[in-house]
C-alpha positions in Angstrom: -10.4 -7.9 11.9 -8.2 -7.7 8.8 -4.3 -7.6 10.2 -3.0 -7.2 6.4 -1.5 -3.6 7.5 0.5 -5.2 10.5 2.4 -7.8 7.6 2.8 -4.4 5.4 4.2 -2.4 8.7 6.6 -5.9 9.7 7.7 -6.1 6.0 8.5 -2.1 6.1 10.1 -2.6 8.9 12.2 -5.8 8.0 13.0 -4.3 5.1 14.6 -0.9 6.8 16.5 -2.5 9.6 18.2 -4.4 7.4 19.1 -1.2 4.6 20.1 0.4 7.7 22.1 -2.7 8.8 23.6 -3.0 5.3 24.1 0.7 4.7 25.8 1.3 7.8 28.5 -1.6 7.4 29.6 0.7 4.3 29.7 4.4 5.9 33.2 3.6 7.6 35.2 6.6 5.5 32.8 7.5 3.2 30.6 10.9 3.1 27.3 10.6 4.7 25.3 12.9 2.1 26.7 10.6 -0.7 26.0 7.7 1.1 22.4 8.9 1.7 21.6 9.9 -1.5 23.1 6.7 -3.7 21.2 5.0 -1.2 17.9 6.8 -2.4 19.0 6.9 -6.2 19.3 2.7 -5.5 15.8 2.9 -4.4 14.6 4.1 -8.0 14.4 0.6 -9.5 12.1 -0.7 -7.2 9.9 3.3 -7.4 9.8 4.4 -11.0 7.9 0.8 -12.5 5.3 1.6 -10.1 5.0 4.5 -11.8 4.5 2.5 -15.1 2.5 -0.6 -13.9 -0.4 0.6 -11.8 -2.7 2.7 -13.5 -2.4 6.6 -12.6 -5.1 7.7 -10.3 -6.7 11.2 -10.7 -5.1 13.5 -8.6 -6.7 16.6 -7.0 -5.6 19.8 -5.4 -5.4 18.2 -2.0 -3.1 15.5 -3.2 -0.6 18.3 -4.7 -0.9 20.7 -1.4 0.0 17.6 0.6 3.0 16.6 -1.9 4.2 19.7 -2.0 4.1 20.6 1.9 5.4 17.3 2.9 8.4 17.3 0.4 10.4 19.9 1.5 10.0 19.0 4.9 11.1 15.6 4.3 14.4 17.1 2.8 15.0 19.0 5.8 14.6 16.1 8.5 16.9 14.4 5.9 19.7 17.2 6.3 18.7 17.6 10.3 19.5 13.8 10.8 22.6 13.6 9.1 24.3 16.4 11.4 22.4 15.0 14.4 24.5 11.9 13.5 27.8 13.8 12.6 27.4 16.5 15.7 26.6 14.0 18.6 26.9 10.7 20.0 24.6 8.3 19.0 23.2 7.5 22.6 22.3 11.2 23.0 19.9 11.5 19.6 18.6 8.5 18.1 16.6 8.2 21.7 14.4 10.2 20.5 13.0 9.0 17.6 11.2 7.2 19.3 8.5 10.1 20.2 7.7 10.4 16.9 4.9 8.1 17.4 3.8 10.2 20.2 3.8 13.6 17.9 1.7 11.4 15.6 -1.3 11.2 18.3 -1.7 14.7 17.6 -0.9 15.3 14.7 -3.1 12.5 12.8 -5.8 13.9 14.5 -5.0 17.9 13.5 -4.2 17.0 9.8 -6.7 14.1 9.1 -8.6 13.6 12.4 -8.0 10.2 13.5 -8.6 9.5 16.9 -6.4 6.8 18.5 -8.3 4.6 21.3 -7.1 4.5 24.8 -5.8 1.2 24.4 -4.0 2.0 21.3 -2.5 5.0 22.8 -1.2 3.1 25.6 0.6 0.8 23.6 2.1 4.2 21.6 3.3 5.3 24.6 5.3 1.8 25.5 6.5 1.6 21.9 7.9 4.9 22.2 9.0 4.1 25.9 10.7 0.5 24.8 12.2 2.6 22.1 13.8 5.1 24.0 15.3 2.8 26.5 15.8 0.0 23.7 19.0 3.0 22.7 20.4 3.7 25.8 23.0 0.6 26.1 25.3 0.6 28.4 25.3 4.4 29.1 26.8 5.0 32.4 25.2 8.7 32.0 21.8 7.3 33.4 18.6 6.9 31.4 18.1 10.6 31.8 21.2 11.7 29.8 19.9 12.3 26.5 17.1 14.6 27.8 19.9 16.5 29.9 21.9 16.4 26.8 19.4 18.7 25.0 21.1 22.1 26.4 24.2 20.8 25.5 24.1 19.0 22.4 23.2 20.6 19.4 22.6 17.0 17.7 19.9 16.2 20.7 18.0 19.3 19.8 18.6 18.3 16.0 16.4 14.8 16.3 13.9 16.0 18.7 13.0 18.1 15.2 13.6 15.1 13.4 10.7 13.6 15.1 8.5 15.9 15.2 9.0 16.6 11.4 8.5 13.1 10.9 5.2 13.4 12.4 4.1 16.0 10.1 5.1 14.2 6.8 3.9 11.2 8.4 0.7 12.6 8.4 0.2 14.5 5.3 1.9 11.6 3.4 -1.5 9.8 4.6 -3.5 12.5 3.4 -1.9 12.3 -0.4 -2.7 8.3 0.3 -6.1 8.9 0.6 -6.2 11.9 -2.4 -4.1 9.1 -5.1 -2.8 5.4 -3.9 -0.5 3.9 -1.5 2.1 3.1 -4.4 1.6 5.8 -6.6 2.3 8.4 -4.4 5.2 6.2 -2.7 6.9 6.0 -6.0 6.4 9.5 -7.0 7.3 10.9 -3.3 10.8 9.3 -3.2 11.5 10.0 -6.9 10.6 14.1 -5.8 12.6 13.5 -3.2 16.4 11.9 -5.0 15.6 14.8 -7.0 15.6 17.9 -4.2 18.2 16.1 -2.8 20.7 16.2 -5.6 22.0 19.5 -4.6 22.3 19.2 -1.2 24.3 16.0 -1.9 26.6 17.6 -4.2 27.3 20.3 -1.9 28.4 18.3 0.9 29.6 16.0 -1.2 31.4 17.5 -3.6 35.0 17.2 -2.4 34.8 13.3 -2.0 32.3 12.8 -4.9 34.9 12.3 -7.6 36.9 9.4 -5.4 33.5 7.9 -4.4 32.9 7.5 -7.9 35.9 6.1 -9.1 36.5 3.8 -5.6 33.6 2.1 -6.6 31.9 3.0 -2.9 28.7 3.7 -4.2 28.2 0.1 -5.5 27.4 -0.6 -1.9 24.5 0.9 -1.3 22.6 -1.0 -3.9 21.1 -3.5 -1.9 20.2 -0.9 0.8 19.0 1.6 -1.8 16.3 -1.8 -3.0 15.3 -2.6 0.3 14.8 0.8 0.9 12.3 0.7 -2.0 10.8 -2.2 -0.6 10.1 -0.5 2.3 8.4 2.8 0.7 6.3 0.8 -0.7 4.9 -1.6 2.0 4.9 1.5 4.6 2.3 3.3 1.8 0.2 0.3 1.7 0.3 0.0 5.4 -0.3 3.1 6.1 -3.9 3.1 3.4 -5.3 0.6 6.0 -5.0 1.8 9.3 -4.3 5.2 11.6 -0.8 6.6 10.8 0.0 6.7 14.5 -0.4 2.4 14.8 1.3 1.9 11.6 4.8 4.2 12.6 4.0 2.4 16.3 4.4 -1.2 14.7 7.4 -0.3 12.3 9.3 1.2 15.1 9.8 -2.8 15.7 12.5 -2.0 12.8 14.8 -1.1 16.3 14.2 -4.2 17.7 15.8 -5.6 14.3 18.2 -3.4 14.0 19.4 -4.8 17.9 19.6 -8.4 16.4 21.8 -7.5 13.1 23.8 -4.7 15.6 24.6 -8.5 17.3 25.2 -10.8 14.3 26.9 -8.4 12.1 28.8 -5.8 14.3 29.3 -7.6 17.6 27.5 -5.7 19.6 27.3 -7.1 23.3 24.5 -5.2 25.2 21.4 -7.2 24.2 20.4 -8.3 27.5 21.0 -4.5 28.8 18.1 -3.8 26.0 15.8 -6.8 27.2 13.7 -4.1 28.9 12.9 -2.0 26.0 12.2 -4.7 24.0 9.7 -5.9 26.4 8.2 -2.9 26.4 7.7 -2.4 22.6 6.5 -5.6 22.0 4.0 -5.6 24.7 2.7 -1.9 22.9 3.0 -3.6 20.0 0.2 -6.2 21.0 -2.0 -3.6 22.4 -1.8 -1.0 19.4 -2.2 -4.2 16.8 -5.5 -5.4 19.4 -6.6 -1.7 19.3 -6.3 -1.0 15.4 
C-alpha cells in the first residue's frame, strides 16, 4: 500500500501548525485581516514558480466551474473565521473544526463519490472526537459548553459554517485536482485567492494599514506566509492520492502540533488535560491511515 499521501498530509500539517504557531506570536496589537492577508501575500514565493516550473496541464470546463465555485467560498470562510475569532472565546469555536472531517463523509461522496470504508469512518469520527476535546482545556463550562454556546455566541454559529464550508471547497478543490494537477491548481488557487482578498483586507484594514506598513509588522509574517506555501502544496499532492475525507482526517494532527508549540512557545500548562484527545486522534489516525 503506497503511504506517500500520509508523509504529504504530516508535512501539510507540520508545516501549518507551525505558520499558525509563528503567526500567532505576532497578532498581539496588530489587525487580524492585515495579518491574514500578508500572511497569504508571503505565501506567493513559494506559489507563483509552480506556476512557471511544472508544465501547464490542459484545463477543461470542469476544472474552471470547480475554481470558480470553490473560490469565493474559500473567501467567505476566510472572513467567517476571522470574526468567529474576534466575536468569541476561543474554547467556544475552534471546537468545531474538528467536524469538518465529518461534513467531508458526505460531501466527498455528493461532489466526487468517494465512499469512505467503515473502518476509515470510524477513525473520522475519533479524529474529529480527539479534536473537539483536544480544545476544550481547562474549561470549567463542561465538555458540552461550546454546543450550548451555539444560541448564544454568534462566533460558535460562525465556525460551525466554517466547517462545513471547508467541506465544500475541500471537495471541489479535489475535483479541480483531478481536472489539472495537485500543484498547479494549488499555486493558482491561493494566488486567486490574495487577489479576492485584497479588498476585504483593505477595508478592515484600512485604518491601521498605514502604521502596519511603516512599523515594519508585516515583516513577521514572512516565515508563516512560506510555510504556509509549503503547506498548499503538500495538502494538493496529498489530497491527488487518496479520499479528501482521510487526507483533512490525518492533517487535523496539525492540532496535536499546534498543543506542543502552545507548550514550548506560549507556556501553555494544560497538556495532560488534552492527553485524552490526543489519544483519540491518534488512534483515528491509525485506523483511517490502515483504511486508506
Amino acid at each position: 500500500m503506497d503511504y506517500s499521501w500520509v508523509i504529504l498530509a504530516l508535512i501539510s500539517a507540520f508545516s501549518l501548525a507551525t505558520s499558525d504557531a509563528l503567526a500567532k506570536r505576532s497578532l498581539e496589537g496588530t489587525n487580524v485581516y492585515l495579518a491574514a492577508w500578508s500572511r497569504l501575500v508571503f505565501s506567493l514565493p513559494i506559489l507563483i514558480p509552480v506556476l512557471f516550473v511544472i508544465p501547464a496541464p490542459s484545463l477543461d470546463k470542469v476544472f474552471y466551474q470547480a475554481y470558480f465555485i470553490a473560490l469565493p467560498v474559500e473567501l467567505l470562510t476566510v472572513v467567517l473565521y476571522m470574526k468567529a475569532l474576534k466575536d468569541s472565546p476561543l474554547g467556544m469555536t475552534v471546537p468545531f473544526l474538528a467536524f469538518t472531517p465529518v461534513f467531508l463523509i458526505f460531501f466527498s461522496y455528493l461532489i466526487l463519490g468517494e465512499k469512505v470504508t467503515m473502518w476509515g469512518g470510524a477513525g473520522i469520527i475519533l479524529i474529529a472526537s480527539g479534536s473537539y476535546f483536544l480544545n476544550l482545556g481547562k474549561m470549567k463550562q463542561g465538555i458540552f459548553a461550546p454546543i450550548r454556546a451555539i444560541t448564544k455566541e454568534r462566533g460558535a454559529l460562525y465556525m460551525i459554517c466554517v466547517a462545513l464550508l471547508y467541506a465544500v471547497t475541500s471537495s471541489m478543490g479535489k475535483m479541480a485536482i483531478e481536472h489539472s494537477s495537485p500543484l498547479y491548481f494549488g499555486a493558482l488557487y491561493f494566488v486567486g485567492l490574495n487577489i479576492v482578498f485584497i479588498p476585504v483586507a483593505l477595508i478592515k484594514g484600512r485604518p491601521e494599514l498605514r502604521n502596519y506598513i511603516s512599523s515594519g509588522h508585516y515583516k513577521k509574517q514572512i516565515i508563516p506566509g512560506l510555510l504556509y506555501g509549503v503547506m498548499v502544496l503538500s495538502h494538493m499532492s496529498a489530497m491527488k492520492l487518496t479520499k479528501v475525507a482521510y487526507m483533512v482526517s490525518v492533517k487535523r494532527s496539525s492540532l496535536l502540533m499546534g498543543i506542543v508549540y502552545g507548550y514550548v512557545l506560549f507556556r501553555e500548562d494544560n497538556i495532560r488535560d488534552r492527553f485524552l484527545g490526543g489519544a483519540m486522534m491518534l488512534a483515528g489516525f491509525v485506523m483511517v491511515v490502515t483504511a486508506g
